[in-house]
C-alpha positions in Angstrom: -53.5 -3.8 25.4 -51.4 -6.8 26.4 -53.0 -10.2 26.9 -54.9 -10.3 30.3 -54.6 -13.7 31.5 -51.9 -14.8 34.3 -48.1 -16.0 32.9 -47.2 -19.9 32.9 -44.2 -20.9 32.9 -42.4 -21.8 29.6 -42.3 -25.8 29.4 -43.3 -28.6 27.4 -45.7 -29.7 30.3 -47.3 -25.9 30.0 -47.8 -25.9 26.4 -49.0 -28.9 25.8 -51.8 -27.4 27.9 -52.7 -24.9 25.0 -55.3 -25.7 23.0 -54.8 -26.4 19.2 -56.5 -23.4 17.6 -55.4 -20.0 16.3 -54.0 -17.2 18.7 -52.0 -14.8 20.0 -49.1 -15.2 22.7 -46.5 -13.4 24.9 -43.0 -14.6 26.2 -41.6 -12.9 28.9 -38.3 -13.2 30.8 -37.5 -14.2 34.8 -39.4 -10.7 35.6 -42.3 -11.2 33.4 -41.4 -8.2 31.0 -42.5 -9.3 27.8 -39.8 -10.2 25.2 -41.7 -11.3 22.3 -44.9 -10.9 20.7 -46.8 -13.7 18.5 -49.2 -15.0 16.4 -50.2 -18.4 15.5 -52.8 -19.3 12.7 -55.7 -22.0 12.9 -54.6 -25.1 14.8 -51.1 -24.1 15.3 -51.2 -21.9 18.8 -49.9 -25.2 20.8 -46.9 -26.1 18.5 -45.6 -22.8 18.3 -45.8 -22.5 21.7 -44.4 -25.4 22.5 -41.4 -25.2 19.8 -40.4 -22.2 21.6 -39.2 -23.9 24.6 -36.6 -25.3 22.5 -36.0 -21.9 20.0 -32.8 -22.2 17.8 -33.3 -19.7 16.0 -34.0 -16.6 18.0 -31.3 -16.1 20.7 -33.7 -13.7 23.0 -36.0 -16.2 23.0 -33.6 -18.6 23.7 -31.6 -17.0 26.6 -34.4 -15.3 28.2 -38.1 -16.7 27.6 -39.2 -18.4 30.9 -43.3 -17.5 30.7 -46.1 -17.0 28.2 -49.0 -16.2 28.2 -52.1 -16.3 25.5 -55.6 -15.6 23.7 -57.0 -18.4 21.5 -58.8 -16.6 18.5 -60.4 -16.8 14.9 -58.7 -13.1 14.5 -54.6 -13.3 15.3 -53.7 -10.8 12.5 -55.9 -8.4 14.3 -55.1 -9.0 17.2 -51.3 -9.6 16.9 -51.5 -6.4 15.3 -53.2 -4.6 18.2 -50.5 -6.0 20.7 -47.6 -4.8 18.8 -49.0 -1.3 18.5 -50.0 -1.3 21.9 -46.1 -2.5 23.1 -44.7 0.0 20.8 -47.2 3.1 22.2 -46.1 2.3 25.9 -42.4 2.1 24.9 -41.0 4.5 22.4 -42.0 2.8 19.6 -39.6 -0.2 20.1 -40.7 -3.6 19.2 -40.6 -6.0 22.1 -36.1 -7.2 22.3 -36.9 -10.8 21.0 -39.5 -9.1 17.6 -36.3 -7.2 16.6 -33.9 -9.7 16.9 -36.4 -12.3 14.5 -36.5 -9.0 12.2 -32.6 -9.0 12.2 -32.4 -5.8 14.2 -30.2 -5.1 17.2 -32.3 -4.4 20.3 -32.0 -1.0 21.9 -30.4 -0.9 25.5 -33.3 -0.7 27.9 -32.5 2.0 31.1 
């Protein structure tokens, strides 16, 4: 089940919104599909967040990320866990574009 909470838009001024605890997150593109599924552990949920709006090192996340939304919690493995399954069940088993490209796979062309 994806995160229920409304998306904000990817910015510095967003992110340093987030509080500094432990979570789980989703990045999206212009049309708020996600693109990228995360975790953060205790503390760190804010500057992950907020190191994203400036990502090197994934180019998905780079080109594409404009929103995010997220779940502070004491349980992100679970729970970052739970969202990737759920991704995967409602589309064919494929990892959300901007997961594969971090795991050094090419993203499948979506129809």
């Amino acid at each position: 089940m994806p995160i229920v909470k409304s998306w904000l838009p990817l910015t510095r001024a967003e992110t340093n919104k987030v509080p500094e605890r432990g979570g789980v997150y989703e990045l999206a593109d212009n049309s708020q599909n996600v693109i990228y599924i995360g975790k953060a552990e205790a503390g760190q949920l804010r500057k992950q967040l907020s190191g994203h709006t400036m990502d090197r090192n994934n180019p998905v996340i780079k080109a594409k990320a404009k929103f995010f939304r997220f779940s502070a919690t004491a349980n992100a493995g679970s729970e970052y866990k739970a969202l990737l399954e759920s991704f995967k069940k409602a589309h064919g088993n494929r990892l959300p574009e901007a997961n594969q490209a971090e795991m050094g796979e090419a993203p499948p062309a979506f129809e």
